[in-house]
PAZAPA-4460 file (N, C-alpha, C; in steps of 0.05 Angstrom, whole numbers, plus 32768, in hexadecimal, padded with zeros to 4 digits):
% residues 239
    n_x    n_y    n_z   ca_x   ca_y   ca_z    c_x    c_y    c_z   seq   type   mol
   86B4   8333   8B17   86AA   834E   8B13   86B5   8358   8AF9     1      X     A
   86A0   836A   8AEB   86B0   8372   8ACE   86B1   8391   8AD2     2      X     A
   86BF   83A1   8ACA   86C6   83BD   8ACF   86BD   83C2   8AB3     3      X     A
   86B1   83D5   8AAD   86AA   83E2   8A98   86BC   83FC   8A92     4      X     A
   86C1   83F5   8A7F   86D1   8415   8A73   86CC   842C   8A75     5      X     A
   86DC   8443   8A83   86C8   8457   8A81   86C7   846C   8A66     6      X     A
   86B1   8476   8A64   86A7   8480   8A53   86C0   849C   8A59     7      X     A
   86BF   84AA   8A2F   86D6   84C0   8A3C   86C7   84D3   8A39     8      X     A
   86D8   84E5   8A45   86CA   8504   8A51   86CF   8520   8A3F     9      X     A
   86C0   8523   8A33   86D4   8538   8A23   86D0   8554   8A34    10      X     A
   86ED   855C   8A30   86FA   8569   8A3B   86E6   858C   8A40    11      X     A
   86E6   8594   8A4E   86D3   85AA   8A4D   86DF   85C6   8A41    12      X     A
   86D3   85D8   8A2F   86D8   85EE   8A1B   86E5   85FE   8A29    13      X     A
   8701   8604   8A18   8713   8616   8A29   8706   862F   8A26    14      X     A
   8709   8647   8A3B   8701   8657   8A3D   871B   866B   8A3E    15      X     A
   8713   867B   8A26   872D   8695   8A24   872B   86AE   8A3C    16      X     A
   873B   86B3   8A51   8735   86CA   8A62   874D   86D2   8A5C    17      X     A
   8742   86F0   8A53   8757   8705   8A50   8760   8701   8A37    18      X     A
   8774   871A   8A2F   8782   8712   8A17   876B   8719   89FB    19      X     A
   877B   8716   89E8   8766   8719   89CD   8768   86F5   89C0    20      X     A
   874D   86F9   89B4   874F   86E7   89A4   875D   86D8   898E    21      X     A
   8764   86C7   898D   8774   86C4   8978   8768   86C1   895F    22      X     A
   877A   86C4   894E   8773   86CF   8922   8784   86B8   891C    23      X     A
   8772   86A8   890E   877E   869C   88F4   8793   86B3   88DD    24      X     A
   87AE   869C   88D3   87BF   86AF   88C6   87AD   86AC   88A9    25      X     A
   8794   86A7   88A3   8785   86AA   8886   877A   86C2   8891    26      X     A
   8763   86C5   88AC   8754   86DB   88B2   876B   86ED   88B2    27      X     A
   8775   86EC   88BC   8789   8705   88BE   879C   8710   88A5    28      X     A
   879A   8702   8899   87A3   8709   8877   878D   8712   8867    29      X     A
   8776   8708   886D   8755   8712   8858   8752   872E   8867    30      X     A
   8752   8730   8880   8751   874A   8890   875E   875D   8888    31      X     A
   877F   8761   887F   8790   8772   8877   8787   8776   8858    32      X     A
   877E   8764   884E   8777   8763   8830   8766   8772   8832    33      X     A
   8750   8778   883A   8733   8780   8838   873D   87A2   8841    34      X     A
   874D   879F   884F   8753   87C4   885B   875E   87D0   884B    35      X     A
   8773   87BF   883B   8785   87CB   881E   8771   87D7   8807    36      X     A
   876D   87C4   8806   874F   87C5   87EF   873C   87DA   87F7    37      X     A
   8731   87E3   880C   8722   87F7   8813   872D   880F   8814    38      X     A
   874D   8814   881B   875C   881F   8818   875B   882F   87FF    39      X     A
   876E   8819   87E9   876E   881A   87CD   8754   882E   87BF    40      X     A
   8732   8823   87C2   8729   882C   87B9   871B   8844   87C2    41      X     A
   8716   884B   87E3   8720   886E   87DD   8732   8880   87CF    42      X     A
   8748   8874   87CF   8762   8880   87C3   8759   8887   879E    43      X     A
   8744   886D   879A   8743   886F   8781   8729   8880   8783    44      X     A
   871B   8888   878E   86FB   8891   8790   8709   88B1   8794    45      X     A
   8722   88B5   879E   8726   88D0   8798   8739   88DD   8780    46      X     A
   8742   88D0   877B   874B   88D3   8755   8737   88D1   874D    47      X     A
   871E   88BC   874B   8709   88C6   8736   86FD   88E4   8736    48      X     A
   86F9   88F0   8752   86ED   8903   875B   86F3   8918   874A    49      X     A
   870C   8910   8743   871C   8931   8741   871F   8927   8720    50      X     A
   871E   8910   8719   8727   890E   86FD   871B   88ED   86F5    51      X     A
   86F7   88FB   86F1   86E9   88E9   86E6   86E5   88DE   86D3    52      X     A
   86F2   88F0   86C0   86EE   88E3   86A4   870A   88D6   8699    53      X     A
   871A   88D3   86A6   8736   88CC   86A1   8727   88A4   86AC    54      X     A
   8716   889F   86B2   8711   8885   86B6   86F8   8873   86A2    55      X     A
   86EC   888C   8688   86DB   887E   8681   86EA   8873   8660    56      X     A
   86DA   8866   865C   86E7   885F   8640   86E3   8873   8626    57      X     A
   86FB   8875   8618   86F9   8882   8602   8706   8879   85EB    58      X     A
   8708   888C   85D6   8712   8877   85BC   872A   8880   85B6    59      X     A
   872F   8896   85BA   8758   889D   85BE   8768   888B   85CC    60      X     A
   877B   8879   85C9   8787   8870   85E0   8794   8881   85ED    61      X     A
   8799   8889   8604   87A3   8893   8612   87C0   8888   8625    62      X     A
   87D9   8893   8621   87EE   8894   8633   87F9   8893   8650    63      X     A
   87F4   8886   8662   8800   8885   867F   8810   887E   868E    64      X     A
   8821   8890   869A   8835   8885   86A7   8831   887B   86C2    65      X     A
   8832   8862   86C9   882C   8861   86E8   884A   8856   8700    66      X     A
   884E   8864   870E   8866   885B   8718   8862   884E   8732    67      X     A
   8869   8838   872F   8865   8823   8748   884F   8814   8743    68      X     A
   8852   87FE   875D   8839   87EA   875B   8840   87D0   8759    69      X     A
   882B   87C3   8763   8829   87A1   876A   8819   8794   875D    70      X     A
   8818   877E   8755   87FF   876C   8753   8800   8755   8762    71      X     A
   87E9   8754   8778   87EE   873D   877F   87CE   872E   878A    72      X     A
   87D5   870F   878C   87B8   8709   8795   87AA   86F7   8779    73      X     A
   87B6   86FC   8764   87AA   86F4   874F   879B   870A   8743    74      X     A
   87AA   8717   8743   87A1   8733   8735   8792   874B   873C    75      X     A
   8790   874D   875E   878C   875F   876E   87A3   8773   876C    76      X     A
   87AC   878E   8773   87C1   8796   8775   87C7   87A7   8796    77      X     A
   87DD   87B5   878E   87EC   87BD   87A9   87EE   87D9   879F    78      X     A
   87E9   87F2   879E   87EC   8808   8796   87EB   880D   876F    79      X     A
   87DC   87FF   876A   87D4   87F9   8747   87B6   8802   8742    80      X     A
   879D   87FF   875A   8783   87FA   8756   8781   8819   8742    81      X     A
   878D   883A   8746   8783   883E   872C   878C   8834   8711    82      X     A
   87A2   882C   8710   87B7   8822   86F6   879D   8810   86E9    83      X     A
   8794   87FE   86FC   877C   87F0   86EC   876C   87F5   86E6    84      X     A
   8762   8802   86F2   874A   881B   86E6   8749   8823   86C6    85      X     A
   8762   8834   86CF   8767   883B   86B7   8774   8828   869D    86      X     A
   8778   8817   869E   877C   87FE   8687   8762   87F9   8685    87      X     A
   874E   87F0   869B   872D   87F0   8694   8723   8804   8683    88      X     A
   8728   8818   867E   8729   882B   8669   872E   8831   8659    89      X     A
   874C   8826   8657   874D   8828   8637   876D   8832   8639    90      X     A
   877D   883F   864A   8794   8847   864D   87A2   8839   8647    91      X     A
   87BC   8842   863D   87D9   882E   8639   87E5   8832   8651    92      X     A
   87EA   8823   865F   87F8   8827   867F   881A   8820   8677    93      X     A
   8827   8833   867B   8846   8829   867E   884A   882E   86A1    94      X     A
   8854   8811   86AA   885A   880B   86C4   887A   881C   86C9    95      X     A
   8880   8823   86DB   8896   8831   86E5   889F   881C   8701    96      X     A
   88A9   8809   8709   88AC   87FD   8725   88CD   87FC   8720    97      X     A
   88D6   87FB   873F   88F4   87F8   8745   88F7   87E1   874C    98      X     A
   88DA   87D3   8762   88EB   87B0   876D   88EA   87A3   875A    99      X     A
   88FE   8790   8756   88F1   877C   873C   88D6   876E   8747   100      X     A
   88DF   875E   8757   88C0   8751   8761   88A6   875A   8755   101      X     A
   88A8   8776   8762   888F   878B   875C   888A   8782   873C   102      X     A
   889F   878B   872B   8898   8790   8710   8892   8771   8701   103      X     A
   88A3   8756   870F   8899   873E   8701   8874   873E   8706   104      X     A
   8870   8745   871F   885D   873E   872B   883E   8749   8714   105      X     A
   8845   875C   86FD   8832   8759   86ED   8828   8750   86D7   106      X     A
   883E   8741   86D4   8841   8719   86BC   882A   870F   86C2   107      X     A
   8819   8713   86E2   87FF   8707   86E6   87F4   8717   86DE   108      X     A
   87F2   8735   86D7   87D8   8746   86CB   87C9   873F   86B1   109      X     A
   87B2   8740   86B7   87A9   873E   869F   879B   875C   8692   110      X     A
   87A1   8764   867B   878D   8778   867D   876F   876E   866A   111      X     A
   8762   877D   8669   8744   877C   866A   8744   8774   8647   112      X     A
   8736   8765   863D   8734   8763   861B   8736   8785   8614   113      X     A
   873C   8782   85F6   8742   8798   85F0   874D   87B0   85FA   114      X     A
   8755   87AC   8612   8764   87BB   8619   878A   87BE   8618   115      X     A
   8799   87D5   8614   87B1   87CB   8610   87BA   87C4   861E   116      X     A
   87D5   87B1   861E   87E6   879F   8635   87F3   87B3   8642   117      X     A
   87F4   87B4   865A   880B   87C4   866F   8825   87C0   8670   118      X     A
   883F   87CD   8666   8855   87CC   8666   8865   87DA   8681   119      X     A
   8871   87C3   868C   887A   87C7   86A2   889B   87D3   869D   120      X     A
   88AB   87E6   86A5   88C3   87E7   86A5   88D2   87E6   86C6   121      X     A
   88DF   87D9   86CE   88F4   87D3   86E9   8904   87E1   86E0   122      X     A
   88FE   87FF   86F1   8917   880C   86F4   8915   8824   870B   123      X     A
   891B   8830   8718   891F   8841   8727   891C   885B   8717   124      X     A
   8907   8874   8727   88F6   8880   871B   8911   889A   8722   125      X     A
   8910   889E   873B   892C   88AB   873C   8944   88B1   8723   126      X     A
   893F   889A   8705   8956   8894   86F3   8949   8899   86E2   127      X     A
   892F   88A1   86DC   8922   8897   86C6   892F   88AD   86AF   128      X     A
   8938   88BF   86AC   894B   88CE   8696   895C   88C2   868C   129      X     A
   895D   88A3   869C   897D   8892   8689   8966   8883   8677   130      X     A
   8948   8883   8678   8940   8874   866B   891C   887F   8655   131      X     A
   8920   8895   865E   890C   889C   8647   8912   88BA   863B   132      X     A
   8914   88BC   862B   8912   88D9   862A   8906   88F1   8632   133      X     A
   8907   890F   862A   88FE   891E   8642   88EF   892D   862B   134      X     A
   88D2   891F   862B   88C0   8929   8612   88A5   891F   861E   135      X     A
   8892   8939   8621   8879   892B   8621   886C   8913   8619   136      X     A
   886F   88FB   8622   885F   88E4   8618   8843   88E1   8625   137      X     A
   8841   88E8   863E   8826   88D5   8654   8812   88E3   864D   138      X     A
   87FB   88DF   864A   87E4   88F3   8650   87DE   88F7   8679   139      X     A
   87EB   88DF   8681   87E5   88E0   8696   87FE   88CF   86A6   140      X     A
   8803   88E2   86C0   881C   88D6   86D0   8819   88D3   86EC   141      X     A
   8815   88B8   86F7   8817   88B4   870D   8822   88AE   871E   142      X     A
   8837   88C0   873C   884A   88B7   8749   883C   88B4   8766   143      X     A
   882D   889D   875F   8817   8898   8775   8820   8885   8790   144      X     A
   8827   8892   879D   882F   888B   87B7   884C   8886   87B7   145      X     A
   8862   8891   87A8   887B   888B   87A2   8888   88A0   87AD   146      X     A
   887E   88CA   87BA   889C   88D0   87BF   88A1   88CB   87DF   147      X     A
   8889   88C0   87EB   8896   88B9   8803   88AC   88A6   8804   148      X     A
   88B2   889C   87F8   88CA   8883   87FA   88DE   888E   87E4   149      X     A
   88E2   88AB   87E1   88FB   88B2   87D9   890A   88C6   87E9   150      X     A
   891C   88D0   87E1   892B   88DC   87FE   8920   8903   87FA   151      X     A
   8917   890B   8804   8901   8928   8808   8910   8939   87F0   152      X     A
   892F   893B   87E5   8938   8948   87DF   8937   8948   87BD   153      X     A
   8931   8925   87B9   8933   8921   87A2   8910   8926   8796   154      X     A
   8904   892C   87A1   88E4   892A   87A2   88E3   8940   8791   155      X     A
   88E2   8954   878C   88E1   896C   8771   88EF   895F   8752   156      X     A
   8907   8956   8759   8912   8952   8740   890B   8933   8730   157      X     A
   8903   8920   874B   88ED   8909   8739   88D5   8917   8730   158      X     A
   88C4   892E   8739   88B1   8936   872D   88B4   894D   8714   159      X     A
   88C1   8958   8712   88D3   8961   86FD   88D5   895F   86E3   160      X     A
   88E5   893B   86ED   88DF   8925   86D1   88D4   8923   86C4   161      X     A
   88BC   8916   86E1   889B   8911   86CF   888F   892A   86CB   162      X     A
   8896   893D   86D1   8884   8948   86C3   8886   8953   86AA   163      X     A
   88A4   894D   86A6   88AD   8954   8684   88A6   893D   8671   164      X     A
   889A   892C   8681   888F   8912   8667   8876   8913   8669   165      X     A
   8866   8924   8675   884D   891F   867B   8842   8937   8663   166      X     A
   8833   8937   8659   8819   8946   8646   8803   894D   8653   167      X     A
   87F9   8943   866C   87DE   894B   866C   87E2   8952   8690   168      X     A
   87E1   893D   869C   87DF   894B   86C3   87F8   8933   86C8   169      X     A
   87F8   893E   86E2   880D   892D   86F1   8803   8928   8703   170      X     A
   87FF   890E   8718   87F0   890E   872E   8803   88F4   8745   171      X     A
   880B   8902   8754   881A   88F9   8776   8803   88F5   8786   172      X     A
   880A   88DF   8799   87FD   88D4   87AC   880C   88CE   87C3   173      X     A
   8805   88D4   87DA   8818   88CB   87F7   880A   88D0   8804   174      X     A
   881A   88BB   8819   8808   88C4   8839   8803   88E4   8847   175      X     A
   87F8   88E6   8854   87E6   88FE   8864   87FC   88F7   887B   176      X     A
   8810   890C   8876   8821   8910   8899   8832   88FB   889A   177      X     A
   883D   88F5   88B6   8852   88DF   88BC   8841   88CC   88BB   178      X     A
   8846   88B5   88A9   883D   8897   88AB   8858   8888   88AC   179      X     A
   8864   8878   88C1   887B   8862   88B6   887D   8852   88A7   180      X     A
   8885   8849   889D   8885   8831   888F   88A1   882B   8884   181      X     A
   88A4   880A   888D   88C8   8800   8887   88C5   87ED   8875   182      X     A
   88DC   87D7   8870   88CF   87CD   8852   88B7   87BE   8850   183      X     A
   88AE   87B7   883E   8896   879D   883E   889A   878D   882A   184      X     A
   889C   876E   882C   8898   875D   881D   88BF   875E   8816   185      X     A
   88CF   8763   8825   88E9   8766   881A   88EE   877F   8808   186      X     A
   88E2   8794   8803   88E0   87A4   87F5   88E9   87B8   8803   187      X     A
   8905   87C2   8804   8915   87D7   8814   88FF   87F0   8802   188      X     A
   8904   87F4   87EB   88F6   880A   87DC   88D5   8813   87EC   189      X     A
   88CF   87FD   87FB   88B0   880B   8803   88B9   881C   881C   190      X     A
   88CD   881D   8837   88D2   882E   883C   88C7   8852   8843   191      X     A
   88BB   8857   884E   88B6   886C   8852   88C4   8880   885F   192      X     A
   88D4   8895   884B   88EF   88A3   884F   88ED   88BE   8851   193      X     A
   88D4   88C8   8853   88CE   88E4   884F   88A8   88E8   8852   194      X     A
   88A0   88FC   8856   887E   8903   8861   8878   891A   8859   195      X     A
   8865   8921   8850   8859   8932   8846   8837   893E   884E   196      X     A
   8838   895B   8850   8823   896D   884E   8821   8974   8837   197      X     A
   87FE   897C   8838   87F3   8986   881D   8801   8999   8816   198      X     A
   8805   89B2   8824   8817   89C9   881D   8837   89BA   880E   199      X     A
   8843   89A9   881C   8850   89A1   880B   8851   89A0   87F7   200      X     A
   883F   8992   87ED   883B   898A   87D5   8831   8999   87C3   201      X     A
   8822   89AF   87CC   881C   89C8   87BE   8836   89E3   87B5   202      X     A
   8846   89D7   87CB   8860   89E3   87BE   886C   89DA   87AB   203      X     A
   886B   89C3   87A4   8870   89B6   8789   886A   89BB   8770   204      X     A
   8852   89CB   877D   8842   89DB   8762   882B   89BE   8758   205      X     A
   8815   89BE   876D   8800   89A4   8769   87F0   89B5   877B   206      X     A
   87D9   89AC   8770   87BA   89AA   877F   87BF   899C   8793   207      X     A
   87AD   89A3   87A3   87A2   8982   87B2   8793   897A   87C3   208      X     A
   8787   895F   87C4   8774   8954   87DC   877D   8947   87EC   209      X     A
   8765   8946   8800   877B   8932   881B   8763   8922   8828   210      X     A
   8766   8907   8824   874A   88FB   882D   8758   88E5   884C   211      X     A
   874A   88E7   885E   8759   88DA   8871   8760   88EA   888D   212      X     A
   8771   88E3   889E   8777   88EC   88BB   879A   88E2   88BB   213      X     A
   879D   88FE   88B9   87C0   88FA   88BD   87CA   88E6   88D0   214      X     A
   87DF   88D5   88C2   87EC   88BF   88C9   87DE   88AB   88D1   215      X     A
   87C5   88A8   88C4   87B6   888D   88C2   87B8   8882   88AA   216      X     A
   87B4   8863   88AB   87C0   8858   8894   87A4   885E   8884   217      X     A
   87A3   8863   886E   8793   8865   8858   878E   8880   8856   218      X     A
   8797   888D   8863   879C   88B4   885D   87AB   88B1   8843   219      X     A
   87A2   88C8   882C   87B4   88D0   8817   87B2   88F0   8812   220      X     A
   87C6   88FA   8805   87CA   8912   87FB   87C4   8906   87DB   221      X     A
   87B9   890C   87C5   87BA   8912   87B2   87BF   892C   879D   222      X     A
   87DA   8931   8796   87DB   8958   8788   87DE   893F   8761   223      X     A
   87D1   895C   875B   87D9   895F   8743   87DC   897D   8730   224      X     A
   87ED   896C   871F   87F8   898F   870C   87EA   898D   86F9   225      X     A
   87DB   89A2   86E9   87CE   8990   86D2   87E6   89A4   86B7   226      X     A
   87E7   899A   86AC   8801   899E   8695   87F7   89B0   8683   227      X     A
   87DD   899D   867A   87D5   89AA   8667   87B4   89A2   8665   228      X     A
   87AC   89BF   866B   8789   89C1   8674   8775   89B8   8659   229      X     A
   8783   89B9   8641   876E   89B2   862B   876E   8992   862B   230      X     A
   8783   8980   8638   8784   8966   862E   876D   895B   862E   231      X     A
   8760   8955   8620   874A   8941   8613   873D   892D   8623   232      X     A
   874A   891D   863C   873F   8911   8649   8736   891F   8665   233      X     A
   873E   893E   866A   8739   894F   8680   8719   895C   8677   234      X     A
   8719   8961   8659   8705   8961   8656   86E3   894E   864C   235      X     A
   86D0   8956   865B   86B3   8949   8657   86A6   8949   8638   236      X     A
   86B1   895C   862C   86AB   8957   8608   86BD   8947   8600   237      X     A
   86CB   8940   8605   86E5   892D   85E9   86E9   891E   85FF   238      X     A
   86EE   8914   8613   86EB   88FC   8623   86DB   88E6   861A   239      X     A
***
């Protein structure tokens, strides 16, 4: 008698009951990417709103201070998307960051042909009187998403600063209400140490908008001071 082999059985399709699905750690990284980014460019769709011509090209170079910021991804960024903008335009961007990480991290930037290179300085914005002088330089100053992660008290006298180096507006960004946030990426400085209302920030002596639902992530407060109302890029003739 000969026994024949038996043929094999494949195994029948597991079936998931209950529970969620499981995410690839790529989907689940493209997923967070895609919300940042959508994030980012409301954030940026409401600075244009309010200050449209500060993004088109012109033939003055123009001065900016931007404090904070990432590049990452290969030249995507982390709290930068207006900084690029505005180098797409034509601005001189001086970088302001405290992590080093943060500040190596824009050795990958490229900026746009003809446009000028972005100078990054690592240093803590809290200090910046040990390191620039206290003279109008910026046409434009951004402490865009930076006083939540300083301590509530010091929050007038970092704006203070900038606004004694600034020439033209000053413009803050933060979350809408209590949002937490502890470090990220090893970065004790991202931290979220203090929260803010619009009235707040209108006590500061700033305008401001508020696009979003308090203490959801992608809520922002945007105020700004404008310094000085004739600057040239505020206005639609000399812009």
């Amino acid at each position: 008698m000969r026994f024949r082999k038996p043929k094999p059985v494949n195994p029948p399709p597991r079936v998931q009951i209950g529970g969620k699905p499981s995410v690839s750690t790529s989907d689940s990284r493209s997923k967070k990417r895609k919300v940042r980014e959508q994030r980012a460019e409301r954030r940026l769709a409401q600075f244009a709103r309010q200050f449209p011509y500060a993004l088109r090209p012109f033939k003055r170079t123009r001065r900016g201070l931007y404090v904070g910021g990432k590049i990452i991804d290969g030249g995507r960024s982390r709290g930068f998307q207006i900084g690029i903008d505005l180098v797409k335009a034509g601005w001189a961007v001086d970088v302001l960051e405290i992590f080093r990480s943060n500040a190596d991290s824009f050795k990958c930037f490229k900026s746009p042909p003809n446009a000028p290179p972005v100078s990054v300085i690592c240093w803590d914005v809290q200090e910046i009187s040990k390191i620039m002088p206290r003279h109008p330089m910026y046409d434009l100053t951004l402490f865009w998403h930076g006083p939540e992660h300083i301590q509530r008290d010091r929050v007038k006298p970092v704006l203070d600063e900038l606004a004694a180096r600034t020439r033209g507006v000053l413009v803050v960004g933060c979350p809408l209400g209590v949002y937490q946030q502890g470090p990220v990426d090893n970065n004790e400085h991202e931290t979220h140490v203090c929260h803010f209302q619009p009235k707040d920030i209108e006590a500061l002596g700033f305008q401001t908008s508020v696009i979003g639902t308090e203490g959801v992530e992608g809520s922002n407060i945007m105020g700004w001071r404008v310094i000085d109302p004739s600057a040239d890029w505020l206005n639609p003739k000399k812009a």
